[in-house]
C-alpha positions in Angstrom: 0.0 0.0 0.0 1.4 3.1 -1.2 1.2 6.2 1.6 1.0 10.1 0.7 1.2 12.2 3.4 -0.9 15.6 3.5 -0.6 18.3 6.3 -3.6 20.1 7.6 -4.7 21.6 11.0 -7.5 21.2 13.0 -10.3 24.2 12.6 -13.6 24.1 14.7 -13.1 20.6 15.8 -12.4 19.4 12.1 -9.5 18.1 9.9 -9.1 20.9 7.0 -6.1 20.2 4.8 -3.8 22.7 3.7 -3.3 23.1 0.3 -5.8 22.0 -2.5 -5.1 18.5 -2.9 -8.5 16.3 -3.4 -9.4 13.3 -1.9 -12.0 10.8 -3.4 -14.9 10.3 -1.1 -14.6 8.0 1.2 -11.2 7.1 0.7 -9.5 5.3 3.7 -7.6 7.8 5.1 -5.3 7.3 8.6 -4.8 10.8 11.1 -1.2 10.4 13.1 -1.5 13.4 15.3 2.0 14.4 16.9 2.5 14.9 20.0 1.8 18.3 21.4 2.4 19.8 24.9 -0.3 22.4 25.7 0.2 24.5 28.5 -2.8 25.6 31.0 -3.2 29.5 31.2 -1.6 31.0 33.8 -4.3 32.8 36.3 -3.4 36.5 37.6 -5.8 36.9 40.4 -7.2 40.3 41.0 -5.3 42.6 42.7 -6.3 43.1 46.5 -5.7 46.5 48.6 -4.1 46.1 52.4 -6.5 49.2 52.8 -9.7 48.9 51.5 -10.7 52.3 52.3 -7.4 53.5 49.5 -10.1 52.2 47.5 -11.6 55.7 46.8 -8.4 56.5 45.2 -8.7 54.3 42.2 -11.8 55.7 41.2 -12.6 56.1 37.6 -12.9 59.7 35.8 -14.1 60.2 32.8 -12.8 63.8 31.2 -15.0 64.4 27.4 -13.3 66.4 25.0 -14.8 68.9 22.9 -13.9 68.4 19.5 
């Protein structure tokens, strides 16, 4: 059995080649995927003040210019 090997990724949970190479339909195809490391997201937790009354200081302005 001859093999031909086609690369493509992986777009909304299904295998799109890249390039424009055809397939028949239903051809017998075989998907080796390599190995990939994935990483989780790193979480930054949300700041915290030691005084919560310094909150007052952080307080959101909103300055319109005229144009």
């Amino acid at each position: 059995m001859a093999i031909t090997t086609y690369e493509g990724k992986v777009e909304n949970r299904r295998i799109k080649r890249l390039g424009a190479q055809r397939l028949p339909e239903h051809a017998p195809v075989h998907v080796v995927v390599p190995e990939i490391t994935t990483t989780r997201p790193r979480r930054v937790g949300s700041p915290r003040l030691v005084n919560p009354e310094e909150a007052k200081m952080f307080k959101k302005r909103i300055i319109r210019k005229n144009s």
